[in-house]
C-alpha positions as CSV (number, residue, x, y, z in Angstrom):
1,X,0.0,0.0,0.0
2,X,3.0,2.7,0.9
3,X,4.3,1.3,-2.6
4,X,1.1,2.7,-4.1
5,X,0.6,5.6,-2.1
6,X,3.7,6.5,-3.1
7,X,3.8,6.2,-7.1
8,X,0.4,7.9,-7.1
9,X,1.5,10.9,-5.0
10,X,4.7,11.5,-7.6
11,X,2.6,10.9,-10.6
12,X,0.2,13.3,-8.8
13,X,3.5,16.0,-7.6
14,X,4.5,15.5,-11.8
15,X,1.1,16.1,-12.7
16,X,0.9,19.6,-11.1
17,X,4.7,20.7,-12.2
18,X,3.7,20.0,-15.7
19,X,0.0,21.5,-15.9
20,X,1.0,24.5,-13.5
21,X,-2.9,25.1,-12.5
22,X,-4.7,23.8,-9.2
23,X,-8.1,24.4,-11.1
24,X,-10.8,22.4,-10.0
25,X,-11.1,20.7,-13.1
26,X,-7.7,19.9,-13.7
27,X,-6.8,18.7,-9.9
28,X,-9.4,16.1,-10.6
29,X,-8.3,15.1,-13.4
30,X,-4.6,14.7,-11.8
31,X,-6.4,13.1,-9.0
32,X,-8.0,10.1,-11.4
33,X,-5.0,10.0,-13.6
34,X,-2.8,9.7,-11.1
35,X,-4.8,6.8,-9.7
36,X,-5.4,4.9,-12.7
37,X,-1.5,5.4,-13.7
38,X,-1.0,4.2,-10.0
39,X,-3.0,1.5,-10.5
40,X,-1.9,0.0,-13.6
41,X,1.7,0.5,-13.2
42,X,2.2,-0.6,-9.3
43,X,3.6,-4.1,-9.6
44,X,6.6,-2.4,-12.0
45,X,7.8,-0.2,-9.2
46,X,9.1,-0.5,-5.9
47,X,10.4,3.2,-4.6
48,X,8.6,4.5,-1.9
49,X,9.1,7.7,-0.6
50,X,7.1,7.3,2.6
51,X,10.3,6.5,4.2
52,X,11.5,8.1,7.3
53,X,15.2,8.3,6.1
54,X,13.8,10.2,3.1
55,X,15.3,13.5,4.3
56,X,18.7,12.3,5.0
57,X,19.0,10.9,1.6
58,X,17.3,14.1,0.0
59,X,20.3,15.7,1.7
60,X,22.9,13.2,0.8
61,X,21.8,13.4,-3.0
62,X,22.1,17.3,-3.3
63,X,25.0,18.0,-0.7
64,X,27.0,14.5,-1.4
65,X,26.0,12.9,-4.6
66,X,25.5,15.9,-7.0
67,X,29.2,17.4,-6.2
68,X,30.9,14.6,-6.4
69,X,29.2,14.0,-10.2
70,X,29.6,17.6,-10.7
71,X,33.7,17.7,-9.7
72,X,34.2,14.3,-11.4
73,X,32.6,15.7,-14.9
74,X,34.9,18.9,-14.3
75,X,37.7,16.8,-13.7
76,X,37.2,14.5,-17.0
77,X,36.8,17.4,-19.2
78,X,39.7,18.8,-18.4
79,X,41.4,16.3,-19.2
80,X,39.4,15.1,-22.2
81,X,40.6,18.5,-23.1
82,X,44.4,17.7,-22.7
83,X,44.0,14.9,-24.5
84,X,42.3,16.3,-27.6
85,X,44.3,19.8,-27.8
86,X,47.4,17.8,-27.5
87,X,49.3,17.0,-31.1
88,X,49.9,13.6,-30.4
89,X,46.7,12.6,-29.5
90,X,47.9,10.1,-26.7
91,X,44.7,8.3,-26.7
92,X,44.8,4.6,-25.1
93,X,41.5,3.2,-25.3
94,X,40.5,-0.2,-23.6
95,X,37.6,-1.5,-22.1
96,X,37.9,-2.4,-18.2
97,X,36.5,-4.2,-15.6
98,X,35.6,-3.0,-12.6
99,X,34.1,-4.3,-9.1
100,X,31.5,-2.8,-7.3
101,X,29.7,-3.6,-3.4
102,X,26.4,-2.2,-4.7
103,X,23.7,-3.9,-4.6
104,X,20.5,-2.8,-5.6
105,X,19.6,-2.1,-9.2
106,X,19.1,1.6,-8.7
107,X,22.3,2.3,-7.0
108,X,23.9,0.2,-9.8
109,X,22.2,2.4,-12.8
110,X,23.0,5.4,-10.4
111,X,26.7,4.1,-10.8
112,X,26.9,3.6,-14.6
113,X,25.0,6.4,-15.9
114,X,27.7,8.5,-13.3
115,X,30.7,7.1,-14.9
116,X,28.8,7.2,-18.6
117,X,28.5,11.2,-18.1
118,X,32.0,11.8,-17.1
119,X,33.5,12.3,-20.5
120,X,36.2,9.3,-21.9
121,X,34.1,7.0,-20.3
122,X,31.2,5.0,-21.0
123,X,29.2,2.1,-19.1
124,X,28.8,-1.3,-21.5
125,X,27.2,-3.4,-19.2
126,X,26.9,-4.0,-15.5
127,X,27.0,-7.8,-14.9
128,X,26.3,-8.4,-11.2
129,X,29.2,-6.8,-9.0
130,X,31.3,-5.9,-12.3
131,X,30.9,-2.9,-14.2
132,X,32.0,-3.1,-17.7
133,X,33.4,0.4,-19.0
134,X,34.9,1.9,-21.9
135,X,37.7,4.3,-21.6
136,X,39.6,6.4,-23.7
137,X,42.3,6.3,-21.3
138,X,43.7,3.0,-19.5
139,X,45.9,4.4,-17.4
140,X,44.3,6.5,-15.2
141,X,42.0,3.4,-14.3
142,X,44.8,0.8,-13.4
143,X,46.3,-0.5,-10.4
144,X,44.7,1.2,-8.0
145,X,42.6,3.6,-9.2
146,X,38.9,2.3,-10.3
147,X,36.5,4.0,-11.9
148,X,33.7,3.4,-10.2
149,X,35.5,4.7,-6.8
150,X,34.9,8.4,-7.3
151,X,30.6,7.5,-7.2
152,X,30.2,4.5,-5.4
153,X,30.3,5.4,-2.1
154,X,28.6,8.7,-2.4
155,X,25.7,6.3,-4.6
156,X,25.6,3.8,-1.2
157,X,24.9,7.0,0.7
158,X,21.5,8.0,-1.1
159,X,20.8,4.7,-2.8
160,X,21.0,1.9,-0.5
């Protein structure tokens, strides 16, 4: 039931943003929509934002999450940059495997589309606990260094 309140109340919260007008007419039509979308499409979702954590992770996604994507996408472009405006072109493409301790299917997609929008990097596939990624640069993902690090932890924060 929390599952279902909850779907119908952000269909109902996307309903307003889009229509901008708390007619009476139109809030009842949200009001069925919202329902019947609720309705139909319950069983394919399992968020619920009736949780009394929602807050902290609110806070963890805007304070934690979203500057940590933001720095890493700074970071890459830069040196996307270097790499392009240099002469040589030192590019050193490879695809790479790496490990990750998420577990839920949202904090994975979280994970991949973070890596995917940092530029020289793109998310192939996410097989379990691997993520499989395309870089255009294999050193700065080896030994050590992972490229999934920079996200996941900040993704475990909010997600799971």
């Amino acid at each position: 039931m929390k599952r279902f309140l909850s779907l119908f109340l952000v269909v109902l919260l996307f309903w307003f943003l889009f229509t901008g007008s708390f007619h009476r007419d139109e809030v009842i039509a949200g009001v069925v929509l919202s329902l019947l979308i609720a309705l139909a499409t319950k069983s394919h979702y399992r968020f619920n934002i009736l949780q009394p954590d929602l807050p902290v992770r609110v806070f963890k996604f805007l304070f934690i999450y979203l500057p940590r994507l933001v720095f890493e996408m700074v970071k890459a472009n830069i040196h996307m940059a270097s790499i392009v405006l240099n002469p040589k072109l030192p590019l050193d493409a490879d695809i790479i495997e790496n490990r990750t301790s998420l577990t839920g299917d949202i904090s994975r997609l979280v994970l991949a589309n973070s890596i995917t929008l940092t530029p020289g990097t793109l998310t192939l596939d996410v097989l379990e606990d691997t993520v499989v990624i395309h870089t255009v640069n294999r050193a700065a993902y080896t030994g050590d260094k992972s490229a999934t690090a920079p996200f996941e932890k900040a993704v475990k924060g909010v997600f799971e």
